[in-house]
Every structure is written in C-alpha cells, then in structure tokens.
N, C-alpha and C positions, 0 to 999 in steps of 0.2 A: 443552417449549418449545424452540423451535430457537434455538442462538447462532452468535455468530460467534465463531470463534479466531483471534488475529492473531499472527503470529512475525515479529520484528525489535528491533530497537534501540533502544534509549534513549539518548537525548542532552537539553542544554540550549541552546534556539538562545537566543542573545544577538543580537539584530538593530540594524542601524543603517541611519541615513537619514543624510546629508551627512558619514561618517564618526563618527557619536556614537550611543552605544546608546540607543534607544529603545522596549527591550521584552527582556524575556527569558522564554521559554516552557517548560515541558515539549516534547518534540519528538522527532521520529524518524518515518521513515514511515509504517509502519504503525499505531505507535503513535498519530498523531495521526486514523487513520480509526477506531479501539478508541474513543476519545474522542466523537468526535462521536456513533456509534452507539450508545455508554452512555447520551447525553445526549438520542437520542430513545426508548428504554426497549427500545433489545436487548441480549439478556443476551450479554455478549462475556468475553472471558478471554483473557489477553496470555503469552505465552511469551517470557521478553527476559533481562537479563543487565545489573546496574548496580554500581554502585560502593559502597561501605560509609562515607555522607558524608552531607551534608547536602541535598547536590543529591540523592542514591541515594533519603532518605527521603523527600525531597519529589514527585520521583516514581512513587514506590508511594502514597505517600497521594493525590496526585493522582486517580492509577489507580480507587481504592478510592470517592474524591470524585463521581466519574465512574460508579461504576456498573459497572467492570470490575474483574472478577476477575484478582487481583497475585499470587495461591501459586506462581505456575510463572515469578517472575521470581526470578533469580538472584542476591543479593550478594555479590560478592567481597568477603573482609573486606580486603585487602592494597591495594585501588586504589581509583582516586578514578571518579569519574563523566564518561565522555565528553562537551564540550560541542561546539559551533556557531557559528560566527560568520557569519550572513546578511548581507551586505550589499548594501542595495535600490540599484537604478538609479535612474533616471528614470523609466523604463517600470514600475516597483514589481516587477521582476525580480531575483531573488538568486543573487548571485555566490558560492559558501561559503570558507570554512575551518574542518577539523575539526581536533580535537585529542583524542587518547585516549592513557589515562595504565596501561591494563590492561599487566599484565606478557607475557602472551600471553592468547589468547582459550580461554576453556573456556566449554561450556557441559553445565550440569549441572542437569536441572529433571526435576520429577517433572509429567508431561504432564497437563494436561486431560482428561476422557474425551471421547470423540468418538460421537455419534450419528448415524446414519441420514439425509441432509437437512442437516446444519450446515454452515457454508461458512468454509472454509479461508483466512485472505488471508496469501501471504507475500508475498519480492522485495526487490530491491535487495542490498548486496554479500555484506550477511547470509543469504541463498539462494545463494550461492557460496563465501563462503569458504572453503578447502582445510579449515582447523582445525577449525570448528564442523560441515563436510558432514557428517559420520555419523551425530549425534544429529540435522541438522535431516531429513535425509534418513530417517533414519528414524521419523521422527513424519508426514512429509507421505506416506509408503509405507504408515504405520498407520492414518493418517484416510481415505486412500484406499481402502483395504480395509473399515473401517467405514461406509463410503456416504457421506461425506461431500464435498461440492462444494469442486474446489481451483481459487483463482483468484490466477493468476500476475502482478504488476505490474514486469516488466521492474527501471524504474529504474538504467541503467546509470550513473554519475556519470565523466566526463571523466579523474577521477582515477587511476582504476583502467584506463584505457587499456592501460597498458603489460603487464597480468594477462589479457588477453584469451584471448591463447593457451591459457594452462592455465586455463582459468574455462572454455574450452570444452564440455568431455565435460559438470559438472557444470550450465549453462544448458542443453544439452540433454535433460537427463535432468530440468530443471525445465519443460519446454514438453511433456515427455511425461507427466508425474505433473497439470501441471495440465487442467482443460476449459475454464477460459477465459482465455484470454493477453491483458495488455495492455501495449501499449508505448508511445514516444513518437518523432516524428524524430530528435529526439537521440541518445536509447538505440541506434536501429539504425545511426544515423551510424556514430558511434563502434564500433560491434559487429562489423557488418558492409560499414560504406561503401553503404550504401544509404537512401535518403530516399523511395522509392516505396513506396506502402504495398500493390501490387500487387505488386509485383518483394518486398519483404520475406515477404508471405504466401503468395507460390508456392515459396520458396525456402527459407524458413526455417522456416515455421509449420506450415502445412496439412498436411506430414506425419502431425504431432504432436494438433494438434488446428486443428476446423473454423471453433472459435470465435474470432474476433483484432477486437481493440477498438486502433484507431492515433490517438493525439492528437499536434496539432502547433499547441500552444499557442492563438493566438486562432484558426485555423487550422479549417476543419471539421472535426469527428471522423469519423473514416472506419471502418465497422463489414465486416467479413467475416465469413460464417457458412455455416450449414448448406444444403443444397440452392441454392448459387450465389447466394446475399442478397448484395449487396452495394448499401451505403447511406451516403449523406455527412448529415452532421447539424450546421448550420450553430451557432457558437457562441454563447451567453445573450451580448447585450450587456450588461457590468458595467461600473460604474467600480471602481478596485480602487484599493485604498491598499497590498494585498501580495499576490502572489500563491504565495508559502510555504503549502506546505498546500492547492493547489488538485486538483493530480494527485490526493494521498492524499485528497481529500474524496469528488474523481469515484471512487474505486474505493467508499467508506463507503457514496457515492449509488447506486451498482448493488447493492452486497451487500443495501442497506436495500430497494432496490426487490426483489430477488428473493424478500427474505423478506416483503414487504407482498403482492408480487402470487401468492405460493404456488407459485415454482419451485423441484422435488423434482429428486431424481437422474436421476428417469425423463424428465422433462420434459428436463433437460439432454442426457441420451445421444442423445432421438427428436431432437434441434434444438428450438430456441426458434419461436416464429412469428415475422413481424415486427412488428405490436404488440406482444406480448409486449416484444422487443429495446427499441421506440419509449418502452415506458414505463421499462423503468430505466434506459434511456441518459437521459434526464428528469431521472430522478431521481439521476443523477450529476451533469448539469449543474447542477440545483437546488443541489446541498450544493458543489458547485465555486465556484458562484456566492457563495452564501454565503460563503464563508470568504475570500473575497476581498477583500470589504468591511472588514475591520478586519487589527489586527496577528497574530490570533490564529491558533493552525493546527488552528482545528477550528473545528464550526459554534458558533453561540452558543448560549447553555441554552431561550432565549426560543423560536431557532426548532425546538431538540429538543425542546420542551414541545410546539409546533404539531405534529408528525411524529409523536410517540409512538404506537406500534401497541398 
C-alpha cells in the first residue's frame, strides 16, 4: 500500500478571535495535511521533533489517534513543546506568534522506509534550516533515490525575512530534489520580490522542475507544467470561519488525489495530462475548502470517512 510521509514541525496553535482564545489545536504544517490524510484511510507517517510535556504526548497520541504513524518523531527530554498563537482578522486570516523553548534544534529520528510511488510532503522553515539541513537533506536524497514522489510547499513566513540570503543555496537545492513545487504570492514576495506567477516560474522554478502549483489566497490558482500547460483555476466559493490549515489541506487534497487517481513516478517524470492536473487540483480545493469551515486545521472525520480509498 502506498503512503505518504510528511516532515515538519509540531506545534500548538492557541487561536483567537477579538483577542480571546477560542480553540487550541495540535498544529504545524505539514503536520496538519498527515491528519486530515489519516483521517480519510492513507496510511501516512510523520518525521517531526517535540518536546518531553504534556503538549509533546498529546501530540503523538493525537498522531496515533489519527491513523499516523509517530516512531520517527523526536522527544527531547530537556524542552518544552513549541506553541502558536493565531490571531484571526475579520477576513478569518491569521496573524502568528511562535514561541519555542528547544535549547537548539537537533533532529535525530530513525526514518520511515520509503517505497517505490509514496509521496514525500515537506516545506516551510523546517526544509531550510541551517541546523537540521543534513539529516533532513538527507532523507529527501534517500526517498528520492527510492522512487518516491517529492512535493515541495514553499511556505515562506514574513519572519524569516531577514535568513533569506543564507536559506538560499538550501531552497534551491529543495526545488531541485522536489517534482512538484508549490508556492504562494506571499512566499515569492518575500523570497524574491515577485508576485507574477509567470515571472516566478521562468526565473525561479522551471529550471528545477516543470511542475509549479501558485496560490494567491481567494485568488485563482495558477498551475505551470509539463509541455507549456498553463491553467488558471478559479477558487471553491466558502464561507470560512478560519482559514489556518487551508494551504496545508490544498497540499493533503493533491497528495490524496494522486494517490486515488494512480499517479506513479512514471507518470510524474512523462508529465501529467491536464485532466489528470484538473482532478487533484479538485481534490485540493475540496479538502481546502473543508477545513475552512470550522476552527480546526484538518479536515473533519465525517468528511475523511466520505474520502476513504
């Protein structure tokens, strides 16, 4: 059976609405697409790094709750568990504040196996940090060499601005290990002072690979690809009460669709067709959509029970 493996962070988002918390989650990006894909019955497995606490066990059992596999996440026994603090707008957009209490960042996990066809999701500051690059670098070198499909979600955060320069070499080196890149206007903002999603993929991407997926929030999603596709895909009308967890859902909704409609490595390397593309872009908006509707940053069990392959 094919899974997915997810590598990133764990955190606790504590969310609020008029400045008063109104929810606290398990959280973290990648982490929150492991979630939802547990929850419609693919088999996933998490590569992360938590704290030795209360918030630490609550998110492995979570994990576990979920239907993903937690052996390859890390407890530090000396630190506490990074949290979140979301605070929604009007427009139900989150403003952050993290807080992390690790002494420095180690990560030390005994990897997943990786097969043939499984699909890789990493991204965000965790696919760049200076500390952690060696080990994560080399797991996404060893799944790649095991035929498995690696799909890159940018996520640049505002914060890390001032890291650009040295975060270079290693974001490059993550658009060339990945086959499908996905970013946001924000992320290239900040990255590279660009907001065209043409001018970003001629200049940034397409080197590296043919495949580039550009969201820009309510914004049509704008798809580049193999043999000169290029295609706008106007967004699901929602109402949303948050939109935390909607980026991480769109990546949970393509990974689900590639594994529902039986895209292999081969298929990847020849190009996608554009059906093919039409349907798990679909199936991104689908689980985007979803998890927009409430506080939570994954889809709800109800509609993973509807999705289960």
């Amino acid at each position: 059976m094919r899974k997915v493996i997810g590598i990133g962070e764990t955190v606790l988002d504590i969310i609020f609405r008029n400045d008063q918390p109104v929810s606290a989650v398990p959280g973290g990006s990648t982490f929150n697409a492991m979630i939802s894909l547990g929850r419609c019955g693919i088999q996933t497995s998490f590569i992360s790094e938590t704290g030795n606490d209360r918030v630490g066990r609550m998110i492995i059992q979570f994990l576990r709750d979920n239907g993903c596999d937690a052996d390859s996440v890390n407890v530090y026994p000396q630190s506490k568990s990074p949290l979140s603090l979301a605070f929604l707008n009007e427009k139900n957009d989150a403003e952050y504040i993290f807080y992390k209490d690790h002494p420095n960042d180690r990560l030390d996990f005994i990897h997943p196996e990786v097969q043939e066809n499984d699909l890789v999701l990493f991204g965000s500051y965790y696919a760049l940090n200076p500390v952690i690059r060696p080990q994560v670098k080399g797991f996404l070198e060893y799944a790649r060499q095991r035929g498995a499909i690696l799909y890159y979600d940018v996520n640049f955060r505002a914060s890390h601005q001032h890291e650009v320069l040295r975060l270079t070499t290693n974001l490059l080196e993550n658009f060339e290990l990945a086959d499908i890149v996905r970013g946001s206007s924000e992320d290239f903002e900040i990255l590279f002072k660009k907001t065209d999603p043409d001018a970003v993929y001629r200049s940034q991407i397409m080197f590296y690979t043919k495949k580039f997926i550009y969201t820009h929030a309510a914004e049509p999603i704008e798809l580049r690809a193999d043999g000169g596709l290029s295609k706008q895909y106007p967004v699901l009308p929602t109402e949303t009460v948050s939109t935390i967890g909607a980026g991480d859902n769109f990546n949970a909704g393509l990974l689900y669709g590639m594994i529902q409609g039986g895209i292999t490595r081969a298929d990847i390397e020849r190009g996608l067709s554009e059906a093919q593309w039409d349907s798990i872009i679909m199936q991104g908006q689908e689980f985007s959509a979803e998890v927009c509707r409430s506080l939570y940053n994954y889809v709800s069990p109800e509609f993973g029970e509807r999705k289960r392959i």
